[in-house]
N, C-alpha and C positions, 0 to 999 in steps of 0.2 A: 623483794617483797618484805613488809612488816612485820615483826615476831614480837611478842611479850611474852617472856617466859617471867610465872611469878610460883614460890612456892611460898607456903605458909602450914606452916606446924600445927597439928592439934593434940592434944593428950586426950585421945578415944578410940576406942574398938574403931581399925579396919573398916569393920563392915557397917556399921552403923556412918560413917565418914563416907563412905561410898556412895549409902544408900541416900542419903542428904545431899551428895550431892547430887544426884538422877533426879530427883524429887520435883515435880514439876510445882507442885502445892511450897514450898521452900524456897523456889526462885522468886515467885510469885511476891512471897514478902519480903525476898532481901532485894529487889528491884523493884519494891513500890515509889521512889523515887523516879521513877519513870513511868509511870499507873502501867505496867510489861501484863499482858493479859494472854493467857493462853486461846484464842480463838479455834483452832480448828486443828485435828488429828488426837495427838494425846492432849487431854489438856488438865488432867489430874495422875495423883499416882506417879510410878517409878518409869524411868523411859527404860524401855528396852531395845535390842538392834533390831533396826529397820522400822524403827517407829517416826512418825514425822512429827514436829508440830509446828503451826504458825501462831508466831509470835504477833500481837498487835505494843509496841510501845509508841511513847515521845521522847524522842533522843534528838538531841540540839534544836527545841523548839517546834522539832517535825512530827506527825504523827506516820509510824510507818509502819509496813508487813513484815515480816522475816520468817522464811520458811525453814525448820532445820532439819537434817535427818541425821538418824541414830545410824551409824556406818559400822561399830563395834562395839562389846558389852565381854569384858573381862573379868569377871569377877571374883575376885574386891578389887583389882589392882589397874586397871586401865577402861575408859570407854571415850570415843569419838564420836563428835559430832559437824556436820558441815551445813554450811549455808545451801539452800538448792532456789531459793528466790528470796530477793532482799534489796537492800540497798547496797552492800559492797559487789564488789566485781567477783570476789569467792573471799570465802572463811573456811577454816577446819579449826576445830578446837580439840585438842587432845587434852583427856584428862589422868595421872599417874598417880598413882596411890603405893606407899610404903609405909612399912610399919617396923620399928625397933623400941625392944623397952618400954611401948606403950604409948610411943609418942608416933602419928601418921605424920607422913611428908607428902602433904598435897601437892602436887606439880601441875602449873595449867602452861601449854603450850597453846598459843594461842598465833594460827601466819594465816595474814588476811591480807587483800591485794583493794584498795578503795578503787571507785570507779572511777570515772572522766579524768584517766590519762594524767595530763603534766598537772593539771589542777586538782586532782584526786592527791597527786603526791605532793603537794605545798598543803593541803590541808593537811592532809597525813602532818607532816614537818611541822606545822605550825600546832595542831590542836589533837586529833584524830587519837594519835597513837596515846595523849596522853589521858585522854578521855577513855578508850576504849581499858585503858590500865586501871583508872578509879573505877571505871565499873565494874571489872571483875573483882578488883581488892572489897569494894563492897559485897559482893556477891559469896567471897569467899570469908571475909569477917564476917555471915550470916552462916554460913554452913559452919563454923568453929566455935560462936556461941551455942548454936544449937549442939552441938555434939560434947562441946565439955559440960553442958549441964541436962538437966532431964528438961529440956524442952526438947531436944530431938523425939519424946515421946507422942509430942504433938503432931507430929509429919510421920511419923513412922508409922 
């Protein structure tokens, strides 16, 4: 199965890194690039565990659902989320947080299985894995502008 592990540096408080990235209002605009709308469960404010939400995006042209649930909430330092209905076959997103000197070490582990079998895994090979990678590095170049300047004041 698929893994993207990416980390990315920020110079900010821990907690205000964390809490951006929970932030469903913050996703919202670093995945406008895909119009990603929270339709149903939490769909503003900070996730907490065991909270669900369905995603409405357009990812490769498609418009789709994606269900996720909040599985764990460590906080500042770790929280998980998994697919529970969508288009992959399953996701889990793990998110890690460190901090030294001032500067966070955002980690996203990200292992997801595509659907439909041999042909899940040619698209995976051919495009999937590398898309699923731009979208997080977007996702995560929004939670790091936000947090090294005072617009994290805006989401917080």
């Amino acid at each position: 199965m698929p893994k993207i592990h990416l980390e990315t540096k920020i110079k900010a408080d821990i907690h205000i890194v964390f809490d951006l990235s929970r932030s469903v209002d913050l996703h919202k605009i670093s995945t406008a690039h895909t119009n990603e709308e929270a339709i149903a469960g939490r769909t503003s404010g900070l996730v907490e565990v065991n909270d669900t939400i369905t995603w409405r995006a357009k990812h490769l042209g498609i418009t789709q659902n994606l269900t996720s649930h909040i599985t764990a909430v460590e906080s500042p330092t770790y929280f998980a989320d998994e697919m529970v209905k969508g288009a992959f076959k399953r996701f889990r997103h793990e998110h890690f947080f460190s901090e030294e000197n001032g500067v966070v070490s955002m980690k996203d582990l990200f292992d997801y299985h595509a659907p439909f079998g041999v042909l899940g895994n040619l698209a995976d090979a051919l495009f999937l894995k590398k898309y699923m990678t731009k979208f997080l590095e977007k996702r995560n170049a929004a939670i790091k502008e936000f947090a090294e300047s005072e617009r994290w004041r805006e989401i917080l």
